[in-house]
Backbone bond lengths (Angstrom), bond angles and torsions (degrees), N, CA, C in turn:
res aa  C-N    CA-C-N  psi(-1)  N-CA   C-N-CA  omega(-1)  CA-C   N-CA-C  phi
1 X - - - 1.446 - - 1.530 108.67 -
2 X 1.330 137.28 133.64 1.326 157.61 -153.01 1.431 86.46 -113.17
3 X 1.649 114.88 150.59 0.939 130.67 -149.89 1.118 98.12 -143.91
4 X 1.775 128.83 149.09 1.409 125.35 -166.86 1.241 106.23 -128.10
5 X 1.405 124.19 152.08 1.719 104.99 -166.94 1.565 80.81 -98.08
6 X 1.458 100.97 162.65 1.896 115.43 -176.64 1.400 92.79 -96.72
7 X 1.396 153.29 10.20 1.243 161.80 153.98 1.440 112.58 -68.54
8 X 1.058 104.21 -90.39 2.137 111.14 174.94 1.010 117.03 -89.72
9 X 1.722 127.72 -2.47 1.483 118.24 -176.44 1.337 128.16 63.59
10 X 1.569 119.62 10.29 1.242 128.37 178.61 1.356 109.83 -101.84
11 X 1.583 117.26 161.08 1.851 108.18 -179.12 1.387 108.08 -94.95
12 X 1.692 99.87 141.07 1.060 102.69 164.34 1.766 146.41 -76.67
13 X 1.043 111.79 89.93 1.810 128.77 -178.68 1.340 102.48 -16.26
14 X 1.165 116.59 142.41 1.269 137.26 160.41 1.677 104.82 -52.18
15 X 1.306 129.21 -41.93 1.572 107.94 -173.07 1.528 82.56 -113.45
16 X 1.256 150.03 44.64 1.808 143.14 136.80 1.663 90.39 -71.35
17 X 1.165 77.50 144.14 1.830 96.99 162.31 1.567 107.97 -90.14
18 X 1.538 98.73 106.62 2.049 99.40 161.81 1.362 114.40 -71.55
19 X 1.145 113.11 151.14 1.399 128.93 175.10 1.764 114.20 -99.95
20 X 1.362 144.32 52.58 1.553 109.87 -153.13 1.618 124.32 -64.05
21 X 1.458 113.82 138.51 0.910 113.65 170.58 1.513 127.88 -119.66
22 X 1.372 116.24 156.77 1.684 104.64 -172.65 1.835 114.26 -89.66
23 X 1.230 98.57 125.48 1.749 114.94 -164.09 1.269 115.31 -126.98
24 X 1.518 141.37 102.33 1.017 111.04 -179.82 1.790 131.95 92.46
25 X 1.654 108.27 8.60 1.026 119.18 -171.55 1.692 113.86 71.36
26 X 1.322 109.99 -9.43 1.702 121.42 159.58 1.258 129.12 -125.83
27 X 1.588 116.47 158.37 1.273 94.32 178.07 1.632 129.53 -103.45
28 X 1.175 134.11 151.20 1.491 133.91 -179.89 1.329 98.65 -122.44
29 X 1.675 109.49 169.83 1.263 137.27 -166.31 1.782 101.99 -100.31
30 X 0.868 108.72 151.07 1.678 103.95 168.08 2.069 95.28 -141.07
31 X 1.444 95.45 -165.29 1.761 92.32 164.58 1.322 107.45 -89.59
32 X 1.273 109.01 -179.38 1.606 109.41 176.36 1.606 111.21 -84.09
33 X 1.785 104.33 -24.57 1.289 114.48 159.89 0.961 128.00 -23.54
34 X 1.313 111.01 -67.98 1.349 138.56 -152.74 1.368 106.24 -96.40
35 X 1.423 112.08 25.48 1.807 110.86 -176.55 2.032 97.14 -82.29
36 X 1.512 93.86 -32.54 1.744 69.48 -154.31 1.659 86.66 -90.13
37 X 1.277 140.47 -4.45 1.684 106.80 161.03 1.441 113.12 -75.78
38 X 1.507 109.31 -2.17 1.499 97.30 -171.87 2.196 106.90 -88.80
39 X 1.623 103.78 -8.94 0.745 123.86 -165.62 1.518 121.78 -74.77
40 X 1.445 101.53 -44.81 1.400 127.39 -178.66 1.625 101.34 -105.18
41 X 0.748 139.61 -5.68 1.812 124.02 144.48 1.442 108.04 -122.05
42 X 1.466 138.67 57.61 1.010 114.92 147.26 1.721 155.41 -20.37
43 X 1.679 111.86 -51.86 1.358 115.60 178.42 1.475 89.03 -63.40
44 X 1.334 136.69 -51.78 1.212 124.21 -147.90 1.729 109.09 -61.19
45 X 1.199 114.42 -28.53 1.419 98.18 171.47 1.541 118.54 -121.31
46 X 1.659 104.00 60.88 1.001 135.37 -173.81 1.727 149.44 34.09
47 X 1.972 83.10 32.25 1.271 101.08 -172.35 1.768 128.62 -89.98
48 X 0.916 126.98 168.78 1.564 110.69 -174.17 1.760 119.23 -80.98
49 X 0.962 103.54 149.90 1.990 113.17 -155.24 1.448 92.28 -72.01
50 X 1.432 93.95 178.00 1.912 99.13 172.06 1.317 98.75 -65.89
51 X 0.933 117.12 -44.05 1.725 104.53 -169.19 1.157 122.95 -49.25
52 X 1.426 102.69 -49.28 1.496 104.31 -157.24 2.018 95.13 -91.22
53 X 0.887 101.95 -0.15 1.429 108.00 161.36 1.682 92.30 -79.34
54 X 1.490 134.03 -102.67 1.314 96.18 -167.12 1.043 156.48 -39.71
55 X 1.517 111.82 -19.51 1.125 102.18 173.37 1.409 118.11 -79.00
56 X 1.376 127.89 -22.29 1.443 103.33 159.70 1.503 141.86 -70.54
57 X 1.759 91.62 -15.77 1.874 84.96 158.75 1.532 110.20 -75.71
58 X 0.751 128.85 -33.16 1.202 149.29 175.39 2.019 103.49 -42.58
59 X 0.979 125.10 -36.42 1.361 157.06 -154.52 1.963 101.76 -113.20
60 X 1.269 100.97 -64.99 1.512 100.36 172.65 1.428 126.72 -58.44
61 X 1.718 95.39 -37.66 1.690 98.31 166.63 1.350 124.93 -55.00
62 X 1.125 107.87 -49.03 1.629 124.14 -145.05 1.890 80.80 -82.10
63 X 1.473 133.93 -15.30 1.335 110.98 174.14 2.015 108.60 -97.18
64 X 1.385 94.80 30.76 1.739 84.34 -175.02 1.205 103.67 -97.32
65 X 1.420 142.81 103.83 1.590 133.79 159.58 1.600 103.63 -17.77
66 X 1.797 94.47 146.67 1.292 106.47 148.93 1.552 144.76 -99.19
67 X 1.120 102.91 136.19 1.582 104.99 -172.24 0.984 133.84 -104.88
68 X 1.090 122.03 131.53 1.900 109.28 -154.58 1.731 83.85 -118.10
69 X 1.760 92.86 144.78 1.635 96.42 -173.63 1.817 126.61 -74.64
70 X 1.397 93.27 10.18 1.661 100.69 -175.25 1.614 82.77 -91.48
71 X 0.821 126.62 -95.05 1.725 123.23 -171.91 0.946 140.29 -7.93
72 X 1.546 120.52 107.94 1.322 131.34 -145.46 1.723 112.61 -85.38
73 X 0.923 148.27 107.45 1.672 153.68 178.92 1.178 115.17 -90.06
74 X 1.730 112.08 113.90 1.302 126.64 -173.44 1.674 107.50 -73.17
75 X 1.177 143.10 160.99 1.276 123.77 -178.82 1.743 78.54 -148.17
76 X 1.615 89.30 141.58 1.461 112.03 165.38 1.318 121.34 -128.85
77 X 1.354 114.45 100.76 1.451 110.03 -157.81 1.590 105.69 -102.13
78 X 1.906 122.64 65.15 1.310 130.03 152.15 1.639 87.08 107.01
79 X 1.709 140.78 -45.72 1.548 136.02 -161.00 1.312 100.17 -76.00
80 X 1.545 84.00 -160.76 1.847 94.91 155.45 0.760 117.79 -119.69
81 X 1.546 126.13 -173.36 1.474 116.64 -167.23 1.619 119.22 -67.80
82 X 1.579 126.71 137.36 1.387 124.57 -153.04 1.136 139.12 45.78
83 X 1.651 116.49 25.36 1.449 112.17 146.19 1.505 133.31 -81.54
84 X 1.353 90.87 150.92 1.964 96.46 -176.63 1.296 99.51 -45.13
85 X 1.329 110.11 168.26 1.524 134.53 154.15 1.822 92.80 -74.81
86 X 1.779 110.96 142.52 1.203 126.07 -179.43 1.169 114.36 -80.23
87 X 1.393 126.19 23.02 0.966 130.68 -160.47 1.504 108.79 -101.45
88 X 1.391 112.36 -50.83 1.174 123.60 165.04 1.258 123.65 -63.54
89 X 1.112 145.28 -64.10 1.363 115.56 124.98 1.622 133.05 51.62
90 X 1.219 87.22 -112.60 1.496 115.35 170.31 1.302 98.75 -58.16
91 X 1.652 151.89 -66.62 1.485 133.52 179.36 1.129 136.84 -37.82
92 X 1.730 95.68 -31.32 1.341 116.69 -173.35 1.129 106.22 -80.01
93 X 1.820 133.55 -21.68 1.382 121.66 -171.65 1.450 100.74 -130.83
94 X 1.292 113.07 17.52 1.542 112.44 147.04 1.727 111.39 -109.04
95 X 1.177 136.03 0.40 1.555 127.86 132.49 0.965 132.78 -49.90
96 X 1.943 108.82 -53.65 1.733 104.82 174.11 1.839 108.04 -72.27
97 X 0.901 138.84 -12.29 1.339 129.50 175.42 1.428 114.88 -80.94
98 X 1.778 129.20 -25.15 1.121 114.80 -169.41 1.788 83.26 -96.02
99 X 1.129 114.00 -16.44 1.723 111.24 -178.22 1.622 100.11 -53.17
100 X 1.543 105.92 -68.29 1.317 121.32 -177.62 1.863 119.48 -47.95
101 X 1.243 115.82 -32.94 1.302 114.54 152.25 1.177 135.17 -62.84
102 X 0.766 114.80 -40.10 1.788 123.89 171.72 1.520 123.90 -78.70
103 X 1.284 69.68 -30.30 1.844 72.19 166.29 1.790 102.98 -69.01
104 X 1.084 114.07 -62.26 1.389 134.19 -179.96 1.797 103.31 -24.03
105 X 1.504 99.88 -63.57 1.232 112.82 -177.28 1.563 126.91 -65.00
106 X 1.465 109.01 -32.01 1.411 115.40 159.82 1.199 127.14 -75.87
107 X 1.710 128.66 -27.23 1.226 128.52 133.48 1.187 120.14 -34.37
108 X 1.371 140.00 -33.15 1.327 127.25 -165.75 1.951 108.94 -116.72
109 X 1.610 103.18 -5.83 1.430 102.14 156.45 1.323 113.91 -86.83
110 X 1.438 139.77 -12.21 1.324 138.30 -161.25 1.582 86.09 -102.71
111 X 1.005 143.80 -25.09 1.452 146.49 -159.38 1.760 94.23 -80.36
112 X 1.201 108.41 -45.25 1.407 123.45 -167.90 1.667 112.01 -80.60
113 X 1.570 120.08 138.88 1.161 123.40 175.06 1.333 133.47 -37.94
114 X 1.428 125.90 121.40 1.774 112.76 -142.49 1.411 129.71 13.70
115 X 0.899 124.43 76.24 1.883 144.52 -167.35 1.724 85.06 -124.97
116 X 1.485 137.33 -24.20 0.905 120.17 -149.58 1.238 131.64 -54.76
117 X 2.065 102.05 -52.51 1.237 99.96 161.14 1.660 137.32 -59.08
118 X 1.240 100.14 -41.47 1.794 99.82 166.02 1.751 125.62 -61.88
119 X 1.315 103.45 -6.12 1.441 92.13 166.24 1.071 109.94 -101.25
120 X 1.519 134.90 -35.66 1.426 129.41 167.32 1.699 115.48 -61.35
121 X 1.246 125.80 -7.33 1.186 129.33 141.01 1.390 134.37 -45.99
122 X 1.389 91.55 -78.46 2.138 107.08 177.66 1.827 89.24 -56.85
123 X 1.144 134.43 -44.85 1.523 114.10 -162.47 1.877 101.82 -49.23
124 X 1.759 103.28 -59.03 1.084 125.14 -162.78 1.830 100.62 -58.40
125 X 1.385 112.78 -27.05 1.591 108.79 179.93 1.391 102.97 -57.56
126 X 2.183 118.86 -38.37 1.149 111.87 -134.88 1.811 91.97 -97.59
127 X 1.203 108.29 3.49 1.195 102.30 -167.29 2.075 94.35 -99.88
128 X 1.047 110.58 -21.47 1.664 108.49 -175.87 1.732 92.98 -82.21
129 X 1.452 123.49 -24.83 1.359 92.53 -174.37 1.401 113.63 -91.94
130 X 1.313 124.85 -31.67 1.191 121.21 145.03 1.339 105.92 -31.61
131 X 1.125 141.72 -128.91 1.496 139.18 -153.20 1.764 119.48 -23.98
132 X 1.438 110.46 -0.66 1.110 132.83 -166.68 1.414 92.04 -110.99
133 X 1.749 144.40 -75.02 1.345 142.93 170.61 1.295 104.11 -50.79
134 X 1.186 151.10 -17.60 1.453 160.18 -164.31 1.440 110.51 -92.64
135 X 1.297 81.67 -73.34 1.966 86.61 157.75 1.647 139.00 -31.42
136 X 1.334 105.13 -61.23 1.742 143.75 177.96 1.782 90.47 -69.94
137 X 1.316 116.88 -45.74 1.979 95.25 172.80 1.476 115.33 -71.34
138 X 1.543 112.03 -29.41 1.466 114.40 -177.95 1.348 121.89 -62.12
139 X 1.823 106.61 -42.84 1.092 94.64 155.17 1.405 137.11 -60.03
140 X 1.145 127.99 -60.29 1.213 135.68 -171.31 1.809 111.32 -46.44
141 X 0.862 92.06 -23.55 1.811 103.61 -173.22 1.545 90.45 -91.27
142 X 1.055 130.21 -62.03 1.517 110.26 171.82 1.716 125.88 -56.60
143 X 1.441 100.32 -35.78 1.897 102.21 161.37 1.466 107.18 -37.90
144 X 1.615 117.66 -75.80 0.965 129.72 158.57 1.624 130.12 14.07
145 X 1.548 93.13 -92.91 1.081 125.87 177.47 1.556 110.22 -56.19
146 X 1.140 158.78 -42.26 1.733 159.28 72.08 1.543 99.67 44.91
147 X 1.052 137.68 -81.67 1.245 154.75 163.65 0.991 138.11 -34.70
148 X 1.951 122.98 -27.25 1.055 126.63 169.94 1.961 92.13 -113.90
149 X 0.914 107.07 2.70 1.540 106.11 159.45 1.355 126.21 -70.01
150 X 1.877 104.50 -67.03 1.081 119.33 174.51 1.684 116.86 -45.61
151 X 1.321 116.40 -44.82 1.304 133.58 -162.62 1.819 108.00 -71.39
152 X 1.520 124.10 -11.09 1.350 132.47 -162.00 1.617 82.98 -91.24
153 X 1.278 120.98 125.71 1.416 108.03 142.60 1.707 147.89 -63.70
154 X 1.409 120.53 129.10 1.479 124.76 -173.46 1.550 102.00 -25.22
155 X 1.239 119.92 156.04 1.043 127.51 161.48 1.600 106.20 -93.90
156 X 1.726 126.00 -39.89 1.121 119.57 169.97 1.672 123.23 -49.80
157 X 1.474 129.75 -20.67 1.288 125.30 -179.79 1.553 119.55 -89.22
158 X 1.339 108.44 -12.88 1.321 109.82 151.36 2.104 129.55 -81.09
């Protein structure tokens, strides 16, 4: 569905740049054109005033807890406590699969009439990227691991 800016009433193109703006207790797109007439008459196309723009930051602030920088914040990002990031994971078993293809495929160039050298090639590709996706989880799992270290508080500062 194509979208009309509430400024010129024309649609906005797939390669126009939208701008969204908040209208109406929602937000719509206009052009980017059309930011600064939309700028200097706001009410008129029924958007909320400066004011009442601050006052809802004004409103958003005043609900942010405060945080004092000694206080330590547990973070649970979706696992349980001390699981990897899924990330590694996933590197680790999209290495052995492009390994396992290539292998496949260099098996099946060496099978073929002088293919020889090009299949002992693709094998040898599939074995550097493996050690290459293999690598890139090791790190990350040691990042990781760094990270949920650093992040434990001393037991000596208590």
């Amino acid at each position: 569905m194509t979208e009309i800016c509430v400024v010129c009433n024309k649609k906005i193109g797939f390669f126009s740049s939208p701008y969204p703006v908040e209208i109406g207790g929602g937000t719509k797109d206009i052009h980017y054109q059309c930011l600064d007439k939309y700028s200097n008459a706001r009410e008129k196309y029924s958007g909320p005033s400066d004011k009442e723009l601050e006052r809802r930051k004004a409103e958003r602030e005043s609900k942010i807890a405060p945080h004092t920088p000694n206080e330590v914040t547990e973070v649970n990002h979706g696992g349980s406590k001390g699981s990897e990031p899924s990330i590694i994971l996933t590197l680790s078993a999209l290495g052995w699969c492009l390994f396992t293809m290539m292998g496949f495929a260099g098996i099946f160039f060496i099978s073929q009439d002088g293919g020889g050298i090009i299949g002992f090639s693709v094998i040898i590709a599939g074995v550097f990227q493996l050690s290459i996706f293999l690598g890139f989880s090791a790190i990350i799992d040691q990042l990781y691991k760094i990270n949920v270290n650093t992040s434990k508080p001393d037991k000596a500062d208590s």
